[in-house]
C-alpha angles and dihedrals in degrees: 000000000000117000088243093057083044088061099038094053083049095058095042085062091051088047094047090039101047092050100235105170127188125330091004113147114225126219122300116274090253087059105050085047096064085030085058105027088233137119134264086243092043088046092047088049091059097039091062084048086054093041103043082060089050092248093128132000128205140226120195108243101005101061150242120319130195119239133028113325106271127241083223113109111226093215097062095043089055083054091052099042085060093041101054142062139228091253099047086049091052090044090050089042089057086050104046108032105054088058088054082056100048092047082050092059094046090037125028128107123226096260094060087052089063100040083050090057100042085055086050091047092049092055100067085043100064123122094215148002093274098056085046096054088046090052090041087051084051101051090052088050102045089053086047083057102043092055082079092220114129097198084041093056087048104053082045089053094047093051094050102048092050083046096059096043097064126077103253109196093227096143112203116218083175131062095220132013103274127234098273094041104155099228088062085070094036096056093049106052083052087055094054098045089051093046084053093050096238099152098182088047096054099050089051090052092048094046080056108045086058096045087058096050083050097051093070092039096040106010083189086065090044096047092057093061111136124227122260103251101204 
């Protein structure tokens, strides 16, 4: 194998390890260089072979980010993100997301399911709160793209990265999520119903699922979950 397949399989597994989702950018140039023990030339290299399979993308003067290029126009999101605020995210996240779940469960390949329960898996397995919140990003991400629906995708995409770029009050007393956190049931319920294709269930189990995140964050939205009714 060529050294620039080496390195772009090398950097594949950080990517992979370190749990970078969507739109993540990953460390600057001069970083990977000394991470890697390359060149700027041998890492470039490697970056055009990444992008060219629609596995980054890169902007001039802002970095390198992991996934295809998105429709989504920076400078908008930057406007919403200053226009908005955390409760009006988490409103437009219950009416958009258990959709997304309930498309998941009518439309997703096989592949997507694993992938679904390989995010869920990772999850319990963090270090630390971080990596959690990366492989939680993941997981919403992975049932937005399995509901095979490109506008919806976008207006997913659109809403997330507005979301993370916003300062969230979620104080941590621990330094990781312990073993009975709440989310790790929660995920995978989501994860059955979609894998039985029970597409009301799983948007049931998705609505509260985020009521119950929101509930720490904005104890008025979780307040507000409605009852299963089955």
């Amino acid at each position: 194998m060529a050294k620039t397949e080496l390195l772009v399989q090398r950097i594949r597994q950080i990517i992979a390890s370190d749990g970078y989702v969507h739109n993540d950018r990953l460390p600057p140039e001069r970083e990977m260089c000394s991470m890697l023990g390359v060149t700027r030339n041998q890492l470039r290299s490697a970056l055009t072979k990444l992008e060219s399979r629609g596995l980054i993308w890169r902007h001039v003067g802002r970095g390198t980010f992991v996934g295809e290029r998105p429709v989504l126009n920076l400078e908008d999101v930057t406007y919403l993100r200053d226009q908005v605020t955390p409760p009006q995210v988490a409103t437009v996240r219950l009416a958009i997301e258990p959709e997304l779940a309930r498309l998941a469960a009518l439309h997703s390949a096989h592949a997507d399911r694993e992938e679904l329960r390989t995010c869920a898996e990772r999850c319990r397995e963090v270090p630390d709160w971080r990596s959690y919140e990366a492989w939680d990003n993941k997981f919403h991400f992975a049932v937005a793209r399995s509901a095979k629906n490109k506008l919806f995708l976008y207006y997913f995409e659109t809403l997330n990265v507005v979301r993370r770029s916003m300062v969230w009050s979620q104080p941590r007393t621990t330094p990781k999520p312990a073993k009975n956190y709440s989310s790790f049931l929660e995920h995978d319920l989501i994860v059955q119903a979609i894998e039985k294709n029970d597409g009301d269930g799983a948007a049931q189990l998705m609505r509260e699922h985020l009521h119950s995140v929101y509930g720490r964050i904005l104890p008025s939205l979780g307040k507000t979950a409605a009852p299963r009714t089955d």
